[in-house]
C-alpha positions in Angstrom: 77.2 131.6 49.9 79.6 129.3 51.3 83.0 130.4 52.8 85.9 129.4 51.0 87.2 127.2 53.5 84.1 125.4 53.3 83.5 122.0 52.1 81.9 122.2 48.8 79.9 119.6 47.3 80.7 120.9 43.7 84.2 120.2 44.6 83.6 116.8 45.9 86.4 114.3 45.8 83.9 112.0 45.2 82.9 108.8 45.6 84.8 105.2 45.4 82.6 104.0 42.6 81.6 106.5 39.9 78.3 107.5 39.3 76.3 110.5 37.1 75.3 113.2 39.1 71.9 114.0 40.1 70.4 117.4 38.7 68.4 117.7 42.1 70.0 116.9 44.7 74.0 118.3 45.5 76.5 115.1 46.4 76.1 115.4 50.1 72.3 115.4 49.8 72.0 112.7 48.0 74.1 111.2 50.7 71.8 112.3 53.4 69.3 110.4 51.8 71.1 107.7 51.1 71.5 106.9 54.9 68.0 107.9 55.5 67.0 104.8 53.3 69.5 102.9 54.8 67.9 99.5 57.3 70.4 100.6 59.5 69.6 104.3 60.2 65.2 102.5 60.6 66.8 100.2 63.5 68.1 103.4 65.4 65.1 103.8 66.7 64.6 100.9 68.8 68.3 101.2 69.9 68.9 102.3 73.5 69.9 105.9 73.9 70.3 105.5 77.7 66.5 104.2 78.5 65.6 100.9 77.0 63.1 100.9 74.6 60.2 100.0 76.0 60.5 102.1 79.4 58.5 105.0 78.1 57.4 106.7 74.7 59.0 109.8 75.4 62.6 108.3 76.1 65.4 109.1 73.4 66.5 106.6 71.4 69.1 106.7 68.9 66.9 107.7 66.4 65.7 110.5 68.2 69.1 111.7 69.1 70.6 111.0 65.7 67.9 113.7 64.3 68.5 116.4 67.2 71.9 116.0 66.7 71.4 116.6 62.9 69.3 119.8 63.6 72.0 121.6 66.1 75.0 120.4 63.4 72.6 122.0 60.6 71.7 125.0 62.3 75.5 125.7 63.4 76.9 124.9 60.0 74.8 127.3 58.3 75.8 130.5 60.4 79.0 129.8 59.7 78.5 129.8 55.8 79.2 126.2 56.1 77.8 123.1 54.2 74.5 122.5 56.2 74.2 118.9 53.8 77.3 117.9 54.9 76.9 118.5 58.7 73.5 117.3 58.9 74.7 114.3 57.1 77.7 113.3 58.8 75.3 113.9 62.0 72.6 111.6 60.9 75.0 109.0 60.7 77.3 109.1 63.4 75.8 106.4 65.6 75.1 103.9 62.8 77.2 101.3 64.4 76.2 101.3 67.5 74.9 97.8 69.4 71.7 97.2 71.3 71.0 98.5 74.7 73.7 101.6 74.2 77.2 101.9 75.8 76.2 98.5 77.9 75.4 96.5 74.7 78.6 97.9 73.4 81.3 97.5 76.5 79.9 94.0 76.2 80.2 93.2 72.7 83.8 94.2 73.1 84.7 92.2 76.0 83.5 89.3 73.6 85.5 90.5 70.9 88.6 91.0 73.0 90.6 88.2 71.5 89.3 89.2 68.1 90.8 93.0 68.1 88.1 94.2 69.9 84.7 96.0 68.7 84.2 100.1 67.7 81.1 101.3 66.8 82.8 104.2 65.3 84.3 101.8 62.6 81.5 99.5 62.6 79.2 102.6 61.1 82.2 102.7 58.3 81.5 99.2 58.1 77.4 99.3 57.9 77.9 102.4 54.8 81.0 100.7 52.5 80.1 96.7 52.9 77.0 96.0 55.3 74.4 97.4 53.8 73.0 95.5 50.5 70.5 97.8 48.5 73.3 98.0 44.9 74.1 95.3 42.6 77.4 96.9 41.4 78.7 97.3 45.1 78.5 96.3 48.9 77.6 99.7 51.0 76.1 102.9 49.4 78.6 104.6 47.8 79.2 108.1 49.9 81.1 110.7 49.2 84.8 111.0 50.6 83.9 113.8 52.4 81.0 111.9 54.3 82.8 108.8 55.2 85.8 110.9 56.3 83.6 112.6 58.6 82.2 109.8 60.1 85.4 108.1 60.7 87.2 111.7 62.4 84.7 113.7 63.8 86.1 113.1 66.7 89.4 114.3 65.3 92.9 112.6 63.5 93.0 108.8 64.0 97.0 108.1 65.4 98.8 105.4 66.8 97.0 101.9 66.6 94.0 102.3 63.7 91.0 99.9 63.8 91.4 96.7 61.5 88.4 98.1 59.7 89.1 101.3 59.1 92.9 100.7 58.3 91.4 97.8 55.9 88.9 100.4 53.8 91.4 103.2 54.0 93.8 101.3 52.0 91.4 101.2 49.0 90.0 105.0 49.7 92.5 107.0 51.7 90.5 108.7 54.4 93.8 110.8 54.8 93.4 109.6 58.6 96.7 112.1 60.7 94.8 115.0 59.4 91.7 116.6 61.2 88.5 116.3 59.5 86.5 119.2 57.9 84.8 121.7 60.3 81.3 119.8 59.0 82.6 117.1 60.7 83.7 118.8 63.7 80.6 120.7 64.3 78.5 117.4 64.0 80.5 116.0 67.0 80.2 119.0 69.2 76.3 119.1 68.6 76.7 115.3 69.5 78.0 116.9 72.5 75.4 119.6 72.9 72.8 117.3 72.4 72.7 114.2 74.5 74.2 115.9 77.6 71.0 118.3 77.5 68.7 115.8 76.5 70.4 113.1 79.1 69.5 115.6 81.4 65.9 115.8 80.7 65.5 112.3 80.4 67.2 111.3 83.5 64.7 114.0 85.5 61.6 112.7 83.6 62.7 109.1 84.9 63.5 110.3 88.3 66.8 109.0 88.4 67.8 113.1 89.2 65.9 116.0 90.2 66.3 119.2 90.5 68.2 119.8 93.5 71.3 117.4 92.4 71.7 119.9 89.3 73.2 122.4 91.9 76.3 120.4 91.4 76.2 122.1 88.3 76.3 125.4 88.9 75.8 127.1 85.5 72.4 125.0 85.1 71.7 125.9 88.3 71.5 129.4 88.0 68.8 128.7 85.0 66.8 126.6 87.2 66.8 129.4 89.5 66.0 132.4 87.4 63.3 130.6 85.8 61.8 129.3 89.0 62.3 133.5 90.0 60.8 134.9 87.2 57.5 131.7 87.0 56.7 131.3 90.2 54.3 128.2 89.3 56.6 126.6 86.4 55.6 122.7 86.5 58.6 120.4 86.6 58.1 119.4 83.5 58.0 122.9 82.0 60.6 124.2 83.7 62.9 121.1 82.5 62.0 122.2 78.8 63.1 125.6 79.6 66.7 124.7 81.1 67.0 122.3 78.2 66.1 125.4 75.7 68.6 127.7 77.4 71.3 125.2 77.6 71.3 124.9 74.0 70.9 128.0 72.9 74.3 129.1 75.4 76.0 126.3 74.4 75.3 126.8 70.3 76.1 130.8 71.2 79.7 129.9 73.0 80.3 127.4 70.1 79.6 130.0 67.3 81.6 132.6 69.0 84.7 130.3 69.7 84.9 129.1 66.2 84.8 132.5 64.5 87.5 133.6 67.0 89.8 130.6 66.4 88.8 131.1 62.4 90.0 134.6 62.0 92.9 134.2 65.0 94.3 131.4 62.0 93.4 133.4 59.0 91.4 130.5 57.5 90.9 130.9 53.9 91.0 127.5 52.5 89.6 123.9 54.1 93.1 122.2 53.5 94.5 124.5 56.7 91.8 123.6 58.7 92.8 119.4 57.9 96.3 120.6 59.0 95.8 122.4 62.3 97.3 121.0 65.4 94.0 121.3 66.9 90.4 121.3 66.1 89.2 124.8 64.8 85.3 123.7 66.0 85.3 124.6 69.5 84.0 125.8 72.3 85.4 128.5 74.7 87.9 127.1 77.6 84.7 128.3 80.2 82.2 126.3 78.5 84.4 123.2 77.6 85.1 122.9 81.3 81.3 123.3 81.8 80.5 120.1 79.4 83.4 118.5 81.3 81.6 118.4 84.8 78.3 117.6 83.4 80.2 114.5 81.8 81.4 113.6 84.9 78.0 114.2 86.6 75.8 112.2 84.0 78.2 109.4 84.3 78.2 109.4 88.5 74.2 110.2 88.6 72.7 108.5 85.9 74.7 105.9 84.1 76.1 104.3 87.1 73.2 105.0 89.5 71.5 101.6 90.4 68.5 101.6 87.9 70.7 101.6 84.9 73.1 99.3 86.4 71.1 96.8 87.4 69.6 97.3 83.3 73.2 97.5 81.9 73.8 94.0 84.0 70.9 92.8 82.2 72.1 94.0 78.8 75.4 92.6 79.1 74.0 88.8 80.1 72.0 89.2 76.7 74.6 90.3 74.6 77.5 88.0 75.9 74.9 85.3 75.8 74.0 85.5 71.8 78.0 85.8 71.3 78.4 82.6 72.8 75.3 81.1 71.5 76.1 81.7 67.2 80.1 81.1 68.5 79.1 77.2 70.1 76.8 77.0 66.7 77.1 78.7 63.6 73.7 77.5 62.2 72.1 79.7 64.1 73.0 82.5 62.4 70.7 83.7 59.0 71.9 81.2 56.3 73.0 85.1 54.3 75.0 85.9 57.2 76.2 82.2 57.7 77.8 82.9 54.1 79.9 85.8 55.1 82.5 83.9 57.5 85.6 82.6 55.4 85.6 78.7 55.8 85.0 77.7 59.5 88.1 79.8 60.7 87.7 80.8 64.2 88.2 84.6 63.6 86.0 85.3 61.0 83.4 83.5 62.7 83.6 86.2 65.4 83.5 89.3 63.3 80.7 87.6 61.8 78.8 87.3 64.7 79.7 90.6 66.5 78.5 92.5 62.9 75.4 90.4 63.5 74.7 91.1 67.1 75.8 94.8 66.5 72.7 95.5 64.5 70.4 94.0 66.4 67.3 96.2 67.9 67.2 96.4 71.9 63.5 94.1 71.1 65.2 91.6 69.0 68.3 91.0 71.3 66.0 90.1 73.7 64.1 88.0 71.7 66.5 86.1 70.0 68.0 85.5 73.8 64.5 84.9 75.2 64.6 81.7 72.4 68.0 80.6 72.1 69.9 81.6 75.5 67.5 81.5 78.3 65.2 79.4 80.7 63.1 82.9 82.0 61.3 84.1 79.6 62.5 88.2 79.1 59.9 90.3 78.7 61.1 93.8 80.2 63.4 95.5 82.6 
């Protein structure tokens, strides 16, 4: 049974066009499925996670990621007598809108953009489920529940100050109710965001050598399972014993976040979802000991593996390819897919860019490089 601050699909607010309910599925199933189906959520999986592509099979990608996130949000939300659909939803799409080759593809496209009020891929995955994606005659997007697109949009909590032109665009026509926090759904999909692609960074990164074991005694509460289990199986292969830290790390971390969230649930006296929306913080946490934990291995990840020299000298590669295309479709319009062509307003400077940035956004890592490889460059691209 679902708690009564809960977000209930019976209860829906619904969705900007009307439609008949289904007598199968609940609202935020259907929704599910919806992105599922979507081109979009298909191209996540040649999108970079942090290795390219084509570096190895067993490498995330955001497809991968997208789907373990999905399982941790699911898995919380359901011990808390919360809507599983709606987590697992929300989760499924949070990364929607993000750009070839990962953070690199993205810090790029925004430099482009800069003069153009930059690029989010936050709002750009509102952008891929209310106008991008063409699969209904009566409407641009698919339709999603409030309650979906507000999670997308806040997971990450109230949206204050300066709002992207997107998102304050849409939320004129559907009022995403933007100062307010977002559901708990929401908020546990963004912490299992959190709980899954520092763990699975982790592996990765020692898979790919970029880390090894030794360097995690930097962080001292994966240490100590590295050397309990190395205690207790005094033959554990690297690659085993990698699995295993992964498995405890998520299990502790799904533990402290369950614990943490019934604690700040009763310390509130939570009894309906509108007091959650109106808390001066998020009530989806996880204790002050383990958020400090995450903290450092944030810091570590970014010192160790994003900025060590193999994925800077790929990011450097990334960014030429990206900033290449921009300038490529900017110099020639007629370059572009004659249905994409048809999107920019006249010839007008701005909309060209937009244009061209919600182009290059949804590009696969493989096609990036082979538009580039055809348009852009004299050296044939073939890998990294």
């Amino acid at each position: 049974m679902l708690a009564s601050y809960a977000s209930d699909p019976l209860k829906s607010r619904g969705r900007l066009y009307k439609e008949i309910p289904t007598s199968y599925r609940n609202e935020f199933e259907r929704d599910r499925d919806r992105i599922i189906h979507t081109n979009a959520f298909r191209r996540l999986q040649y999108k970079t996670q942090v290795f390219i592509n084509h570096e190895g099979d067993h490498y995330r990608n955001r497809l991968t990621h997208s789907l373990e996130v999905s399982t941790v949000a699911r898995s919380v939300a359901n011990t808390l007598n919360l809507s599983s659909d709606l987590a697992e939803t929300i989760a499924l799409a949070h990364d929607l809108g993000h750009t070839p080759f990962g953070h690199a593809g993205e810090r790029a496209l925004n430099e482009c953009m800069k003069e153009y009020n930059g690029f989010s891929h936050n709002a750009q995955s509102l952008k891929i489920l209310t106008l991008l994606e063409k699969r209904y005659v009566a409407y641009n997007g698919v339709n999603l529940t409030w309650e979906v697109l507000e999670g997308i949009v806040k997971h990450n909590g109230p949206i204050l100050g300066e709002i992207n032109e997107y998102i304050a665009e849409y939320n004129k026509q559907n009022d995403l109710e933007l100062s307010t926090h977002a559901s708990a759904e929401a908020q546990i999909a963004a912490l299992a965001d959190d709980i899954s692609y520092i763990s699975h960074d982790l592996e990765d990164s020692i898979g790919a050598k970029i880390i090894d074991f030794n360097s995690l005694a930097e962080l001292k509460y994966i240490d100590q399972h590295v050397f309990e289990l190395k205690s207790k199986f005094k033959n554990i292969s690297s690659s085993c014993l990698i699995y295993e830290v992964v498995r405890k790390l998520i299990h502790e971390l799904i533990t402290d976040l369950l614990w943490q969230t019934k604690e700040n649930l009763n310390k509130e006296k939570i009894t309906n979802i509108d007091k959650i929306r109106n808390l001066n913080y998020q009530i989806v946490d996880f204790t002050e000991k383990t958020n400090e934990n995450i903290k450092e291995t944030k810091k570590f990840l970014n010192k160790r593996v994003y900025k060590s020299n193999k994925i800077t000298a790929i990011s450097l590669k990334c960014t030429k390819i990206v900033q290449g295309l921009f300038k490529v479709y900017m110099d020639d319009i007629n370059l572009l897919p004659v249905n994409w062509k048809m999107l920019i307003d006249s010839n007008e400077t701005y909309s060209k860019a937009r244009v061209v940035a919600d182009y290059i956004a949804g590009m696969t890592d493989r096609f990036a490089i082979q538009e580039y490889n055809q348009l852009c460059s004299t050296s044939y691209i073939t890998c990294f």
